[in-house]
Every structure is written in C-alpha cells, then in structure tokens.
N, C-alpha and C positions, 0 to 999 in steps of 0.2 A: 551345413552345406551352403554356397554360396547363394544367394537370389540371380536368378537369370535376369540377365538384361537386356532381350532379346525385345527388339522392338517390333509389334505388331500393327504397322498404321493401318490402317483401312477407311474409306470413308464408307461411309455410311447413308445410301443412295433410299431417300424414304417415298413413298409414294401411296396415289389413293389407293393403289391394289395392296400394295404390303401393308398397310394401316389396317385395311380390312381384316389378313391374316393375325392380326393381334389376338389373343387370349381373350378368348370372350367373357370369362370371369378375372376379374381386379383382385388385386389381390388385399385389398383392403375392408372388410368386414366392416359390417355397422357394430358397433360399441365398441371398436379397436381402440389403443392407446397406443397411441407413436411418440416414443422419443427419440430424436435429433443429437447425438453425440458425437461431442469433435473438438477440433480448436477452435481457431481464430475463422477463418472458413467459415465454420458451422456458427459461429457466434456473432459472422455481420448478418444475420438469418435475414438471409435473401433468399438462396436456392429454399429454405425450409417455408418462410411466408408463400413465395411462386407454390410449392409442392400442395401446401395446404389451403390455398386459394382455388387451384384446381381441383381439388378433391372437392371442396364446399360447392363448386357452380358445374362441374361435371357431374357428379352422384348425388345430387342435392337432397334425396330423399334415406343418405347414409350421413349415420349420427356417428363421427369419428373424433379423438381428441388429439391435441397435437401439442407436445411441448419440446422446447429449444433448449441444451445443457452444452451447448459447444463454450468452452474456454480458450482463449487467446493463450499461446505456448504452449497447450498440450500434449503428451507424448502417448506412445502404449503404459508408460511408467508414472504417467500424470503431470505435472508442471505448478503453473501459478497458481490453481485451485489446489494446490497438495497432492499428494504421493494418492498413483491411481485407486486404493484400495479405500481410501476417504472419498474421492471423487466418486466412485459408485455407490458408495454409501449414503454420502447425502444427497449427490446429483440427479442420480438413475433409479435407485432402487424403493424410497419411497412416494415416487410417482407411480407404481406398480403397471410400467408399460406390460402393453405384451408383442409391440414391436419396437424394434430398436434398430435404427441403421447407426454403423459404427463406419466413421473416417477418421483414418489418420497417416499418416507419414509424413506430413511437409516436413513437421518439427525433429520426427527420427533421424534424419539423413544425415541432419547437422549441417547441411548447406557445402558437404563434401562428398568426395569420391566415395563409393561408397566399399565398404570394407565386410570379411568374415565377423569379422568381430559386432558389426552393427547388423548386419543380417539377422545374424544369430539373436540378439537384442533384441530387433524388431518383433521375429517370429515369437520368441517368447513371451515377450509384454503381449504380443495381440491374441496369445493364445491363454493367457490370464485372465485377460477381458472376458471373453467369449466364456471359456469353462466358468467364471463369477458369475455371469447373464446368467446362464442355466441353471446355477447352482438356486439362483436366488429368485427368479424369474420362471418359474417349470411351466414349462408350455412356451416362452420366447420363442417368436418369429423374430430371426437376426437378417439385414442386409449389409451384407459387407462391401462397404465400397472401393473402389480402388479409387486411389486420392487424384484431387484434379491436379492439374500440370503447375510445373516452376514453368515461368514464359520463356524458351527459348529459341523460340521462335522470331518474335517482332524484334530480339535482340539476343542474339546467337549466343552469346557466353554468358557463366554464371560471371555477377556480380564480382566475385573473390578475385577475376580474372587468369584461373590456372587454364592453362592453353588447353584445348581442345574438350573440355571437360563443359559439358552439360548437364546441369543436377535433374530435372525430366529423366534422364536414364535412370537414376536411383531412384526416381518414383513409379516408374514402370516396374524396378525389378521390384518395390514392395508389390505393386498391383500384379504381378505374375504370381507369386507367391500368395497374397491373397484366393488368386482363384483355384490356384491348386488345394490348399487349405479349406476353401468354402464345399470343392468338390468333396471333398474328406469327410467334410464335418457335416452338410448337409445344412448348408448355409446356403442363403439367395444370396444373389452379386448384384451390384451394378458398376457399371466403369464410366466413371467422371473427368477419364484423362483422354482417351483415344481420342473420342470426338469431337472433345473441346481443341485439342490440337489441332485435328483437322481443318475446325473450325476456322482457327487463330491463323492456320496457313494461307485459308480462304480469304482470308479479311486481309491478311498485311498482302498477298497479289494484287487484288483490289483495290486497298486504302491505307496503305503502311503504315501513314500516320496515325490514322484511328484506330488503325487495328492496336495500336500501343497501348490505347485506353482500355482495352477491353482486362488485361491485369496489368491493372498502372502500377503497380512496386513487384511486376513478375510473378509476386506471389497470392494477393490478394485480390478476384477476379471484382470487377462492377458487377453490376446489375443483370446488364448484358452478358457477360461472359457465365451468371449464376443462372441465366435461363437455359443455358445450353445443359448445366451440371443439374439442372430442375428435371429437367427433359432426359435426360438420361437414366434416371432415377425414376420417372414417370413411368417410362416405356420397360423399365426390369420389372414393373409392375404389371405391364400389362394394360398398362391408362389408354383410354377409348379415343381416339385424335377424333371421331368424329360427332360436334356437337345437334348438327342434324343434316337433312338432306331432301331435299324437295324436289321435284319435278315438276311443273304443270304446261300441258299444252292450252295454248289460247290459237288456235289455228281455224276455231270454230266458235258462232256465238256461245254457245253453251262450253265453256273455258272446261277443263278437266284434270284432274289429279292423277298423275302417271304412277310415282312414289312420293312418299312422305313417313322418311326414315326418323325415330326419335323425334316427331312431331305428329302433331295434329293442326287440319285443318278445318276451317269452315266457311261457312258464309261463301263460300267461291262465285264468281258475278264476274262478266264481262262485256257490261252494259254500261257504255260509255267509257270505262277503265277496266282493266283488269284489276281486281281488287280481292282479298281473302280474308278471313283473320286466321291468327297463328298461335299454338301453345305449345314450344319448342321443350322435351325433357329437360334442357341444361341450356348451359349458356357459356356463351365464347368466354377465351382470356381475353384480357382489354390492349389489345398490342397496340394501338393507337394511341391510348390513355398512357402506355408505359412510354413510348416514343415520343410525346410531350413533357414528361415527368422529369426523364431522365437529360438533361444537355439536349434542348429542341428536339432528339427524337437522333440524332447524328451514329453513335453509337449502335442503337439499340435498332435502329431502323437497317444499321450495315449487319447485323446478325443475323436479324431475318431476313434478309436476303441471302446471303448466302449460306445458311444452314438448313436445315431440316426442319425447325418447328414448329412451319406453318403445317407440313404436312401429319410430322409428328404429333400434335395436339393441337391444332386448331382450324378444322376444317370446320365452315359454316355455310353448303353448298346451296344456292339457288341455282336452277334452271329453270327457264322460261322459252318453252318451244312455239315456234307458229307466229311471231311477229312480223308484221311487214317493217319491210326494211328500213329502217331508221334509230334514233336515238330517243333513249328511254330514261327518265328518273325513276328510282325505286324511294316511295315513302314509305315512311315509318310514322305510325302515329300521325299522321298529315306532314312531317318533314320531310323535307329531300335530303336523304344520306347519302346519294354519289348518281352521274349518268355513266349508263352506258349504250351500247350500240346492240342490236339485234342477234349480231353475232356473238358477242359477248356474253349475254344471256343465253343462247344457246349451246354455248359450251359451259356453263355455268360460273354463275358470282360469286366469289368467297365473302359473304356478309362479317365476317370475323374480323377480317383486315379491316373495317371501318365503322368510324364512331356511330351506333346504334344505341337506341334504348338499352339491348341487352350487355351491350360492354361497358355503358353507363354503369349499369346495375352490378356488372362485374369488378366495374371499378371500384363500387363502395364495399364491395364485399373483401376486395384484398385489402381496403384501405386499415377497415375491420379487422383484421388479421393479424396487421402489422402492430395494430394499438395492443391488439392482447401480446405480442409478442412480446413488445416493449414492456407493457407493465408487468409479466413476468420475472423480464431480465432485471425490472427496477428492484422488487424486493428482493430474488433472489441474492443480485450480484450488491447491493446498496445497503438492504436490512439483514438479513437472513446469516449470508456467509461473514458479512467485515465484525455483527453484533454480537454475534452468538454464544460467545462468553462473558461481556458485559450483564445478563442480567435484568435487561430492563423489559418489565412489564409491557410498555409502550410497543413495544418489537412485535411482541405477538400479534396485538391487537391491530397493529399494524398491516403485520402481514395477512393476516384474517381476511379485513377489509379489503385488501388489495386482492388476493386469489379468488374474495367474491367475485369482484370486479373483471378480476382477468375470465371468471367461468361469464360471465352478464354478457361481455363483448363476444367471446366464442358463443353461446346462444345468439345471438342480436344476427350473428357472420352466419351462423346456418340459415336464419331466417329471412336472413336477406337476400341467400342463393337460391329462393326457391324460384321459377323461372315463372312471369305473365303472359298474357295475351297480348299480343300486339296487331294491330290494322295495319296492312299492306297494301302499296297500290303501285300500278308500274304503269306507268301514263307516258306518253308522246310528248318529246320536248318539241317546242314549238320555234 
C-alpha cells in the first residue's frame, strides 16, 4: 500500500506552562544503554553528542551510556557498512543496548519521486530491523524516528531539478508510515521533521540567507539545525526544559525565599547587597558557548530565537521581587554575568541564556562527550571494521586500549556534570 504523503505542518508553540505539563518521569533509566543508529545524520553525531550532554548536566545523578553506530549511506537494507543484517550484527548487537532509536529514510527515497515499489521496500527493511532488535535484544526500548527534512525550504526544489517535485514529501510519507507502524508495534516516536521545518521556515522569513546554513547540502543539517532534531528527541522523552527556578523577595531587610524549584538555597542576606549561595540540581545547556563555537554564534543564535529550545529545554529562571527601581548586576562568583533593570528581574532572568559558571561547567562536559565520541568512531570506523580480517594482533590491543579510554572520558563527562555551589549577588549599578 502506498505511504501517505499527507503533510501535517504544525508549529509547535512551547511555553513555561506546557514545559511544566511534561512527563514527570524521563524516560531514561539509570544503567540504560542507548545506541544511536543511522546514517550519515546520525554519524556527524551532533544531535547524539547535544542528546547526551543533556542527559549528563540534566540527571547528573543518572549513570546512562551512550554509543553512536550511524553510517554514512545507510538504508533499512544497510549500505557502506554492508548488507543490514552484518550491520547489526557487529554494529548494534554486541554493545548489548536496551535502547535504541532507529533513523532512516534519507537514503530510501533515492532522492526521487517516491513510488509503490519503494514504499513497499522501505516498510519491509524497517520492519527487519525492528523484528532483529527484538529478536536479539529482549526487552528493547525502540524510538523510532521520523527522519529530519531534505531542505526544501530555503530552496524550493530537489536538486535533480524535476518540476514541482519536493523530496521532504517522500520523507514525511516514510515518517507517516513510521508512526502508524510505531502505533502497531508499540514503539516510542519521535519526529525530527515537522519541527525542524517549521523551524527552517522561521529562519529563511527572517534571514534567508542564513537560514540556508542551517542544512547547507539540503541534506545534512549543522549544529544548529541538529539542536532542533536533539530537542525533538528530548521532549519524546519527556526531558525536564527546567534546570531550576527561584524566587526571592528583597522588599524587606530580611530578603526572603518565595520558591526554589530543583535548587537549594542558603546563606540569604540583604545587608548592603542581596547576596545567597546556590546548589542548583542540574545545569543549563551552554547556548552561549555553542553561539561562539559555531560561525560567531550567526547561525546558532538565529535558531534560538526563533524556535523553541529555550523554552523546550533550557529554562534557568531567576526572579527577584521588591527592588527599587533601577539597574542591577547579577554576580556569579564575584563576576558580573549581565545587568539588568528592576523590572527585568521581576519578571524573571533566564540565567541559561548567558555565560555563567554553570554553562562554563556545561561546556566542558559536552566538550567531553564529543572526545568519547570521536574515539569511538576512531577504532570502530579506522580499526575494528577496515581490519578485521587482516589478523593482526596489534588490532585488539589496540582497540582494548581505546574503549578503555572511550569508558575513562564517559566517567570523567558524568563527573563533571555534577552541579556546585555558586555566590550570588545582585547589587545596584552605579
């Protein structure tokens, strides 16, 4: 039967009341094992480094593992790593996840109209995968993804240039098809295409030009565009967008604690300053540090703003009530991390949005993440798979060392998410 290719846009309007509504358990258990399987997508492991970063500075006190198996050209029928039934064999199955989120379609489509005959194809290869997960994997937690978008958006036709033809529709009808299936099977979903669209629509209104970067060859998204498919993957999960939430009136000498959601305060004093200490559960994503990382911040700074994420995962709310009217620095540690004005604070500060201690600390811990990724990808893709018949001693020993290594960086990344105390102070600029 054919794949619908009924297009369902919607944006997707987030906010601090429907963040609140989220699933108050995660759907990620302490001693999970999550593999990442895919293509090309899944193999520049960006959206998977972003995923696993926030798992390590959100839940810091859940011990989770995380490994990357996306191959460049992959199908549901396998590609450049070999025919899929090798590919899970030594890809997926002796890492013994017991989650697994599966994406694929880019490479299904063929980059054409999409036909009975590839439908049918598709269906079949992704219901191989799946019945193989379970067969060998009892107890798998599957998410199945619906694939992110061909850009056709920031540039209206496929590449092939056949008129009126949009390859995005062929990947909507796999991802329709997908969620019928997931409902079937009793699979989790997530959809890495709607919103990324939306996204992509919001940006080129905006910044047409930039909006082009956000997937410069169409198919393969930046940084920016893999935070939006991180986020979306996040929130199927259930991931908490808020890292804490404070209140305090200073309307009286004796300053006061209104709330203090996923923190702790102490010390509270507002004699001569308003000053506290603080020991937040978790700790922001570094969107600051990524907005420097990536192209000055151009990009990555046009996403969040016009998308969801800040509300989606990274709220870091201060309020400060009872100020007389003026402008305020907020220190950190005795630094100044930003002013603001009286009213500002009492409508509350998003401390997430800026370079703090704790997105410092955020920073080192995705940086972490990235390094075990990499040296995964080194022996797998470099020793493991091109060697494996050669024979050589060296190889093992090799790889040995190296998965020590890769486990040494994953400890180092948990330990480094655990969240400190920090001095506050919100003092009167002068």
């Amino acid at each position: 039967m054919k794949l619908s290719r009924v297009l369902a846009l919607c944006t997707v309007l987030a906010s601090t009341l429907c963040a609140a509504q989220q699933p108050k358990s995660f759907y990620l258990k302490s001693g999970d094992n999550v593999l990442t399987y895919g293509d090309s997508i899944a193999e520049q492991r960006l959206y998977s480094a972003i995923v696993e970063a926030f798992v390590a500075t959100r839940y810091p006190s859940l011990n989770v593992s995380f490994v990357n198996s996306g191959w460049g050209g992959d199908t549901v029928y396998g590609g450049g790593g070999g025919p899929i039934d090798t590919r899970l064999k030594r890809d997926v199955f002796p890492y013994h996840p017991n989650v697994v989120t599966i994406m694929r379609g880019m490479n299904d489509g063929a980059y054409r109209p999409a036909t009975d005959e590839n439908d049918q194809k598709f269906s079949s290869g992704y219901r191989h995968i799946v019945e193989s997960l379970r067969a060998n994997l009892p107890g798998v937690r599957i998410t199945a993804i619906k694939p992110s978008p061909y850009d056709n958006v920031t540039r209206p036709h496929a590449s092939n240039g056949i008129p009126d033809f949009e390859y995005n529709e062929v990947l909507r009808g796999f991802g329709m098809w997908i969620g019928n299936y997931a409902e079937q099977e009793h699979l989790d979903t997530a959809d890495m295409n709607t919103n990324v669209v939306t996204m992509l629509r919001n940006a080129y209104a905006l910044d047409p030009e930039t909006a082009k970067t956000i997937v410069p060859d169409r198919v393969h998204p930046s940084f920016a565009g893999h935070m939006v498919m991180a986020e979306e993957l996040l929130k199927a999960w259930g991931a908490r967008p808020v890292v804490s939430a404070v209140t305090i009136d200073a309307s009286k000498p004796a300053a006061k604690i209104e709330t203090a959601t996923d923190a702790k305060i102490t010390e509270l004093s507002n004699h001569g300053s308003l000053s506290w200490t603080e020991l937040d559960d978790a700790l922001p994503l570094p969107f600051k540090q990524w907005e420097d990382m990536w192209g000055s911040g151009a990009v990555v700074t046009l996403v969040i703003k016009i998308s969801d994420l800040t509300d989606a995962l990274n709220l870091q709310i201060l309020k400060v009530k009872g100020l007389h009217a003026g402008t305020y620095s907020v220190k950190i540690d005795g630094d100044s991390i930003g002013a603001f004005n009286s009213d500002e604070f009492a409508a509350g500060v998003n401390l997430a949005l800026l370079k703090t201690p704790a997105t410092e600390q955020a920073m080192k811990v995705y940086q972490l993440v990235v390094s075990q990724e990499d040296i995964h990808f080194d022996w797998w893709r470099h020793i493991e798979v091109p060697l494996a018949d050669d024979g050589l001693q060296q190889s093992a020993s090799a790889i040995d060392s190296m998965r020590a290594l890769e486990g040494g960086i994953e400890n180092k990344a948990h330990k480094a998410a655990q969240p400190a105390p920090h001095h506050f102070e919100v003092v009167p600029v002068q």
